[in-house]
N, C-alpha and C positions, 0 to 999 in steps of 0.2 A: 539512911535512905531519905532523900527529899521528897516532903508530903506531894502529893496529887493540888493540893491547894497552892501553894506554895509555884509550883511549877506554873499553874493556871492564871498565879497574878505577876509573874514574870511575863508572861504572854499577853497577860493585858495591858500590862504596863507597859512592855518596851513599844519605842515605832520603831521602825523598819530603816525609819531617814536617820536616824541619830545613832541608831548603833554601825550602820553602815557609811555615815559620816566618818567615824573614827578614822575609818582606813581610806575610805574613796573621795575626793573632792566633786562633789556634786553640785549642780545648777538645777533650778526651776524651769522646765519648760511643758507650759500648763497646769495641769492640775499632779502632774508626777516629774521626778528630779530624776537627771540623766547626768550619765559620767563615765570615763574610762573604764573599762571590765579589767577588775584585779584578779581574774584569773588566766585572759589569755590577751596578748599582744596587740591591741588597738591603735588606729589614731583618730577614728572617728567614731562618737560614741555611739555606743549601741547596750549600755548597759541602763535600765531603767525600774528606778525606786518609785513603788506606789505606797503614797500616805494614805488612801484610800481603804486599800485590801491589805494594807502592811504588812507587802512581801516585795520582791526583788527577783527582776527576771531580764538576764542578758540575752537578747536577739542576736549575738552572735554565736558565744560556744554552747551556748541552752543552760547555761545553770540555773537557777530558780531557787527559792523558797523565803520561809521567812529570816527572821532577825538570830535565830539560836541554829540554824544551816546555815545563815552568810560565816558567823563566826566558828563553826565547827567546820568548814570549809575553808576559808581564811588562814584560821591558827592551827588548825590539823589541830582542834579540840576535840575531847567524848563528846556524848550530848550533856551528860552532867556538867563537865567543864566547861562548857558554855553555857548554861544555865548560868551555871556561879559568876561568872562571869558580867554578863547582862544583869545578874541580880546585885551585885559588887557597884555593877555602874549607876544602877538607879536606887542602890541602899535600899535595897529590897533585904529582909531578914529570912534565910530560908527555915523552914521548921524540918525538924526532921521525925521521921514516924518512923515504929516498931514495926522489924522488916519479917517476913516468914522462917519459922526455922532453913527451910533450903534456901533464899533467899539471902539469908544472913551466912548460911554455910557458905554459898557462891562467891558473896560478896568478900566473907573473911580469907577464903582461900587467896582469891585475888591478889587481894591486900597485901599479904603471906610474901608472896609470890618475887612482889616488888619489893617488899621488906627483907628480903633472904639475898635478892641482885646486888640491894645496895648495900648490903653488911658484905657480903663478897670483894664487891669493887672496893669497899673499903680495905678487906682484908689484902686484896692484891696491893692496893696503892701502899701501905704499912711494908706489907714484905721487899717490895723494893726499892723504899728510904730506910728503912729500918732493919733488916737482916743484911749479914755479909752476904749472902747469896745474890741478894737480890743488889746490892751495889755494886758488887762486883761482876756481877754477869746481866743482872735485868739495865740495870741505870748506866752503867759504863756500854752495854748496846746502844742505845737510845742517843747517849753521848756521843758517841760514835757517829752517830747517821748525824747528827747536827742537830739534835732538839734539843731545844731549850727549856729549862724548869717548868716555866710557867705553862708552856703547851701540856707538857706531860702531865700537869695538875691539872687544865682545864680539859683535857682530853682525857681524864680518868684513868693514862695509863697504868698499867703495873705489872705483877711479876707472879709467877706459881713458882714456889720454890722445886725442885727434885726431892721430895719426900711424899710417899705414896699416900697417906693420911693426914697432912698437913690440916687441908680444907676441914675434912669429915673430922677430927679430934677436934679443931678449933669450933667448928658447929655444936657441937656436941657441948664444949665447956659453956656456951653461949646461951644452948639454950633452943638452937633452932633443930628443929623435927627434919630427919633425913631422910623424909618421903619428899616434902618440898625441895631438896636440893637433889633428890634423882630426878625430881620433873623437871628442873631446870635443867641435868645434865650437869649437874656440879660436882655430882660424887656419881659412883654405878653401882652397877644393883647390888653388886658387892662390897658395897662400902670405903669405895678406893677412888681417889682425887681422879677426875676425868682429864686438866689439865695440870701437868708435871713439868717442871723447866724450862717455863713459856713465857715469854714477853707476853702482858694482857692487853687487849685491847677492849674498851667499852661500847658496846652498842647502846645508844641511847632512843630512844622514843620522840614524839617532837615535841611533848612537852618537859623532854630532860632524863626521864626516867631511865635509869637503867634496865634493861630489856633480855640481853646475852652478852656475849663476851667471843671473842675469838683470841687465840692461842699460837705466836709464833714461837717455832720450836731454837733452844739454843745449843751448836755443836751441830755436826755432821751427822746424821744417825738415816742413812738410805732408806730403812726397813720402816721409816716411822715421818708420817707428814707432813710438811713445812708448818700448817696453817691447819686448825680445826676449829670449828664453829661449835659453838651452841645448840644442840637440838630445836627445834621447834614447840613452843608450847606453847598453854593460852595467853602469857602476853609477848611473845615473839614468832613473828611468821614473817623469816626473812627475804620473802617474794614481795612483800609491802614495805622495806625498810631500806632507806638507803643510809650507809656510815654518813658521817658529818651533818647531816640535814638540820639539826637540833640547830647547831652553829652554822649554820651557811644561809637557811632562809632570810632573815632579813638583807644579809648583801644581795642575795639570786633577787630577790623583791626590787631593791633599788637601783641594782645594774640591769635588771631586766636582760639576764643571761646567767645559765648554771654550765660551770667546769665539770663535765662527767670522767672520773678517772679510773683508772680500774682498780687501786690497791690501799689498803689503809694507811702505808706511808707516803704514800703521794700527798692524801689530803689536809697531812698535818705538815707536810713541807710546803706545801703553797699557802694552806691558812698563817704559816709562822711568818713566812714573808711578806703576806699581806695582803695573797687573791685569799678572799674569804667565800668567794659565792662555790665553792666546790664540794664535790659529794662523793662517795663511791660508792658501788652497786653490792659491795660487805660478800665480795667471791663469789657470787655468783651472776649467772649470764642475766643481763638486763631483763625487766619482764614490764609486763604491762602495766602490773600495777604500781610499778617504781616508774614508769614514765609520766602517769596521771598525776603521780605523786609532785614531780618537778612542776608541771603543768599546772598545779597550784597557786607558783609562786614566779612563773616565765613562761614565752612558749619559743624559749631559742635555747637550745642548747649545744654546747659544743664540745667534741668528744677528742679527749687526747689521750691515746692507749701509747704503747712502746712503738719503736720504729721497727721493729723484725716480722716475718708476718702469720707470726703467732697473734701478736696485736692487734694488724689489724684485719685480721679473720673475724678477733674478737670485738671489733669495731662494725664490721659488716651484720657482725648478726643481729647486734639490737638494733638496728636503723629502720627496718621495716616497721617496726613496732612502734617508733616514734614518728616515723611520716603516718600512721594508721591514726596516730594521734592529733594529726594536723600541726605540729609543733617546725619549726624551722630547724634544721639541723646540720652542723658543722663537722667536716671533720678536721682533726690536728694531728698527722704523724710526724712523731718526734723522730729528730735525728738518728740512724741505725746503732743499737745498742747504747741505748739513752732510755730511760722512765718517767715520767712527770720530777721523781725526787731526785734521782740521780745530774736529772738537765738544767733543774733550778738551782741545782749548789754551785753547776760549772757555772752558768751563765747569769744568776742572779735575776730577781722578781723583774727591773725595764727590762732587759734584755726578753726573758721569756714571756709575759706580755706583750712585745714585738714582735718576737716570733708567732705567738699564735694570732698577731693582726696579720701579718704578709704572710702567713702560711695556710692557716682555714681554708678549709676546699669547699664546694658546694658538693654535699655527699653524693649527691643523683649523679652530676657531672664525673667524678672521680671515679665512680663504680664505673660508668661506662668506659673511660679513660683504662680503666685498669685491665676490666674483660676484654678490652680491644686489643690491649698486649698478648693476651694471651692465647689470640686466634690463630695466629701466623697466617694471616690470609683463607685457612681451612673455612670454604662455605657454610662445612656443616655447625662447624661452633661457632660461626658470626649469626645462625639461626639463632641455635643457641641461648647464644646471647642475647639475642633479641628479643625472647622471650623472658626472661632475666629479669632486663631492663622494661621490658611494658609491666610486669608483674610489682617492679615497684615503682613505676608510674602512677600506677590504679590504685597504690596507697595512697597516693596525695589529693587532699578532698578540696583543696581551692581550686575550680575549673581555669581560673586566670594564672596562677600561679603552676597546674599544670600544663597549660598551654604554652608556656616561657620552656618546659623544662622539655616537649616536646619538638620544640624547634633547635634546640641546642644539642639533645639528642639523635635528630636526625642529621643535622650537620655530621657532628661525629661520627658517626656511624653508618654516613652518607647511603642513605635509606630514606627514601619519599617520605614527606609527612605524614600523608596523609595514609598511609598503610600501618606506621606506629597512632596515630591518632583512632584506626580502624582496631586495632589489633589491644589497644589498651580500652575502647571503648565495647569490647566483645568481654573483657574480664568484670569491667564496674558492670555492665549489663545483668549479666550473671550474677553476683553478687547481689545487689538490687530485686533480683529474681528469687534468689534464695531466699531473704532476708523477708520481704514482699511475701512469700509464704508460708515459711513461717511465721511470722506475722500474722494471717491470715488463722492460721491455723491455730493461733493461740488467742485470737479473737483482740490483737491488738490494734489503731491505726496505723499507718502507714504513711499518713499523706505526705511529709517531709523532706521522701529520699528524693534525690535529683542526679543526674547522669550529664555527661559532656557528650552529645552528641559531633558535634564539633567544636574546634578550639573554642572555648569561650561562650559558648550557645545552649544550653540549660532546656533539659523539657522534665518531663513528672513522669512516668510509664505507671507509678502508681495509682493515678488518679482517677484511669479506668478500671482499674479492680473496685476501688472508691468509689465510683459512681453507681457501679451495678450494684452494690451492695445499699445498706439501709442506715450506713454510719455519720452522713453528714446529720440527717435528722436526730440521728440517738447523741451523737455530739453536741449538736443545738442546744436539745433540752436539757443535757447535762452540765452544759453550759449556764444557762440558765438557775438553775436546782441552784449551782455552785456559789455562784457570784448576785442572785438577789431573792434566793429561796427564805430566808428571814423578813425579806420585807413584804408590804401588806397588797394581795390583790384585794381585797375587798375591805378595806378597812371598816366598816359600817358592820361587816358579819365577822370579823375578825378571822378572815380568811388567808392565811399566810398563801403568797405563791408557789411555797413545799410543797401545801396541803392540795391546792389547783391540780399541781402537776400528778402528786402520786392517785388523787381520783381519777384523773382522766387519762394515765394511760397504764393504769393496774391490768385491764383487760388482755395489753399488748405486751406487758412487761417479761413474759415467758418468749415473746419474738423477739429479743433484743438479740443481735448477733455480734455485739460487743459486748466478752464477760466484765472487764473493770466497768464500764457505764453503766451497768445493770448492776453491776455491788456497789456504786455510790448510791443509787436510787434505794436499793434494799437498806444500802446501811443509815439512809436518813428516812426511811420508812421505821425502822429501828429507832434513832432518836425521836420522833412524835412521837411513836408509842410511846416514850417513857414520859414524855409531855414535853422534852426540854426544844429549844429551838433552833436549827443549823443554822447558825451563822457562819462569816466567813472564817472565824476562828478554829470552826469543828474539823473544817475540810484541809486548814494550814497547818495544823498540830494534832491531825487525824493518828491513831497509831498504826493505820494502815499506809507506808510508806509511798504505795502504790496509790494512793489516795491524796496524800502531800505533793504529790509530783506533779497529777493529772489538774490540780486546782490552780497550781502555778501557769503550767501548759493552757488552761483554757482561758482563766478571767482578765490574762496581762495582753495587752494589745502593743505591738510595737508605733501605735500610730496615736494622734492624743484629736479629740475633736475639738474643730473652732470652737472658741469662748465667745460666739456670735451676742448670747445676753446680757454678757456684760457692755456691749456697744450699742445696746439699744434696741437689737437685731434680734426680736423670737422668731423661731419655729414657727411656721405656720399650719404645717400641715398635720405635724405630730409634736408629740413630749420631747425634750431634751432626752439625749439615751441612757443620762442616771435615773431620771423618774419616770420612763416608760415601761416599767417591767408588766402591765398588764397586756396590754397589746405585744411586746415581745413574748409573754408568755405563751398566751394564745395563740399567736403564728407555730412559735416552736411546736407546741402540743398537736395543732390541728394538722401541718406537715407531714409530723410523725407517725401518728393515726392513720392521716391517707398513708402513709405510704404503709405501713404493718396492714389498713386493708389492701391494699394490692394484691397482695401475699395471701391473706385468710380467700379474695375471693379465686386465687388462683390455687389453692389447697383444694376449694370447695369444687371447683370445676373438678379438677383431678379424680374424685370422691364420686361425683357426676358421671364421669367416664368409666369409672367399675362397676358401675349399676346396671342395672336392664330398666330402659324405656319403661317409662310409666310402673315400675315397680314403687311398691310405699317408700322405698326409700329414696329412690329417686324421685318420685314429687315433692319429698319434706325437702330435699336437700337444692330441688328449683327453688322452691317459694325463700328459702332462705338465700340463692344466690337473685331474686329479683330484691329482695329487702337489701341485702349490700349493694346492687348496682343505686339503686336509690340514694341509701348512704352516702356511695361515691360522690354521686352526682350533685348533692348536696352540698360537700365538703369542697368538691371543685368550686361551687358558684362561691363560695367564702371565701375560697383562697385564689380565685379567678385565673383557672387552671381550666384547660381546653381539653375537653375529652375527646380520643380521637377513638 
């Protein structure tokens, strides 16, 4: 286990601009470096590096954080893995420390775990180079389909022989514990080979590891599976994993487009020929988190299932999920009774590369195309329909780019615009309402959602929930706390602007109607206690995730200020905005205040109204509401606020 220390000077050592150099070609503009966003599809930059707060924050698809998130995002690293990584880069020595007994159990199991897949995959690979079985039936299959050595080595293929104990007795002579290969699902509780007479396939990790394995069966046998997977355990959860990805991200990176196909010999018959950016979804139905997954490394993908319409049922269904994802998305049916593998050995890699250039469909357009066949004029399924198609309209979150698909749709479907622009803007509404609520409800902001009121026309509906509430001031200040609560308001009384804030609004701190803004405040009310000082380090490598997130969200500004002093040109009327943090503090704070009294004096009125005229407790409870109007009136003439 990597010490706490260790961890700590890898964070103080890396910047942000250098390790994010490595992948993104970045320029200077002002005081922070701006570049193409290597997670989603750009042509105008919007992704921007601060040497300043050294972190990284794209103003388009919102990813954020520092130096050890860009690269675990990036490489589909652990956080360890990227530690080591950034520590490798700047020849940082990591120490390692005495981990707790369960701590060490966790970690050894782990370890185990990966240690048990790849003694397997070895042992499959062994059985079919090396036993008659497996040449004669694993290797002479694989021959057969057209692979070639070198795939089959680099793709981990191999072979389970037809002998029910093969795996478990060779475990056994080795050495390995047969409780770790039931968790894997390599042997059953019984002690008997889980796969039996199976061509192996490798499921690998994205940093290589072997993970699971899947099982095609050999011979006709109806009663018994084509294909079985790996159970699920703690290092494989095949809803996060797509086959090939390990070998296809850097191509999907450089083509800036990922081949999605559905079967594990597709992806080794297009990798052998030479499309490399290809993946498959490892049998089952696409999910969310294997499309975030793509979106890592593209944000176009193009989907080529079989030509029957088995296929592309199976096409249809994860499409929603990837326009939810904002990602461009193609589709490709293959000729009827054709595969991706089957169509590459007829036609060879130009040829099918050709075809999927003149054949790609724009999925929106196509679904509507397709449902339109299937009306035969019946009004009530052209409603239907039309519901269908607004339904996955209101998945695509570019207002411009739905407003293109809105006009082509109503062409087709020769239906007014402006009733599918009504009828798709009644779903985002909703949605927005839901979301806005809950929200709401879990004391989160909101301000960001936006809605297509008309084609291309943008308003906020959040913003009035947002303004009756008290979150722009708890915002402010939190703001503040984040990005210059280490530096000094009073340098003379060695008064941090932490210390300003959490004096002056402890009073109010139980009105905060934002829970995370009010556990940043507590949780740096926490560091003072212990004496130590939030800088921007605490809040970017906080362990609170929810706290790494919200530091990114607030201190990065998509906008840079004139460098007006270097031209000669001060300020006149206030500080530059790096060294104005007294006066920004002070605003945030006295804001805040007014507005939390608002509140206390509208509680107290309330309190006033249960009482009976001139009873004791209603005089105490006057005199304390003339002491707040005072207050008020106070704080207004400071912050030169009209009291109406």
């Amino acid at each position: 286990m990597i010490s706490k220390r260790s961890i700590e000077r890898v964070f103080e050592t890396a910047k942000v601009e250098d390790v994010v150099g490595n992948f993104v070609s970045l320029k200077r503009r002002g005081v922070n470096f701006i570049g193409l966003c290597p997670f989603h599809n750009e042509k105008t930059p919007s992704f921007t590096v601060s040497p300043s707060k050294n972190i990284f924050k794209c103003f388009g698809c919102g990813k954020g954080g520092n130096s050890v998130n860009f690269v675990m995002e990036h490489e589909g690293y652990s956080y360890i893995e990227a530690i080591k990584f950034i520590a490798q880069m700047y020849n940082i020595e990591l120490e390692e420390i005495q981990m707790s007994d369960e701590q060490k159990e966790t970690q050894e199991k782990r370890d185990s775990l990966f240690v048990v897949n790849e003694w397997a995959k070895k042992r499959f690979s062994d059985n079919l180079f090396k036993t008659q079985q497996g040449t004669n039936i694993g290797l002479a299959y694989f021959k057969e389909r057209g692979f070639r050595e070198s795939i089959i080595k680099k793709f981990d293929l191999g072979f389970a022989i037809d002998d029910s104990k093969d795996l478990t007795n060779a475990a056994a002579r080795d050495g390995f514990k047969a409780e770790f290969l039931k968790e894997l699902g390599l042997i059953s509780k019984n002690d008997y080979d889980f796969f039996r007479n199976r061509v192996m396939f490798t499921i690998h990790n994205l940093t290589g590891k072997a993970i699971g394995f899947a099982g095609r069966i050999m011979g006709n046998n109806p009663k018994l599976p084509k294909y079985i997977n790996s159970p699920e355990s703690e290092i494989y959860n095949k809803r996060k994993i797509l086959y090939g990805l390990y070998f296809a991200k850097n191509e999907i990176r450089k083509l800036d487009y990922c081949i999605l196909v559905e079967g594990y010999t597709d992806v080794l018959s297009l990798f052998q020929a030479g499309i490399e950016n290809v993946v498959a979804s490892s049998g089952t139905s696409l999910t969310s988190d294997q499309v975030r997954l793509i979106k890592r490394y593209t944000n176009t993908i193009k989907i080529l299932y079989d030509g029957d319409a088995a296929g592309i049922n199976a096409a249809m269904r994860g499409m929603d999920l990837i326009l939810a994802e904002n990602i461009m998305v193609k589709l490709v049916i293959l000729p009827e009774n054709h595969d991706p593998d089957s169509f590459m050995k007829e036609v060879g890699p130009s040829e099918f590369l050709k075809f999927i250039e003149e054949n790609e469909k724009d999925f929106i357009l196509y679904k509507t195309q397709l449902l339109l066949k299937e009306t035969s004029g019946d009004p009530v399924k052209r409603a239907y329909i039309l519901k269908d198609i607004v339904a996955t309209l209101a998945k695509v979150g570019d207002p411009l780019i739905r407003s293109m698909y809105v006009k082509e749709c109503s062409n087709l479907l020769d239906i007014d615009e402006k009733i599918i622009v009504s009828e798709t803007n009644k779903i985002i509404k909703k949605e927005i309402r839901d979301k806005a609520y809950k929200r709401q409800r879990e004391n989160i902001s909101d301000a960001s959602m936006e809605v297509v009121d008309e084609v291309g026309k943008r308003s906020a509906p959040s913003q009035s929930l947002l303004a009756r509430s008290d979150e722009y001031q708890e915002r402010a200040v939190t703001k503040v706390l984040m990005e210059k609560g280490h530096l000094y308001f009073d340098e003379e009384e060695q008064l941090l602007v932490a210390d300003f804030i959490i004096m002056n609004i402890m009073d109010t701190l139980s009105y905060f109607e934002n829970k995370a803004y009010k556990r940043v405040i507590e949780l740096t009310i926490k560091e003072r206690e212990r004496g130590n000082i939030p800088d921007q380090l605490f809040y970017s490598n906080n362990d609170d995730s929810e706290v790494r997130k919200m530091y990114v969200e607030l201190v990065m500004n998509p906008y840079d200020y004139a460098d007006w002093s270097s031209r000669g040109m001060e300020l006149q009327t206030q500080k530059p905005p790096e060294k104005n943090q007294v006066e920004e503090t002070k605003q945030a704070v006295m804001r805040l205040n007014y507005k939390k009294l608002n509140k206390i004096i509208k509680e107290n009125n309330k309190k006033m109204s249960e009482q009976e005229t001139n009873s004791e407790e209603f005089i105490m409870l006057m005199r304390l509401h003339q002491k707040l109007l005072e207050e008020k009136k106070k704080m207004a003439l400071q912050l030169s606020i009209v009291i109406q």
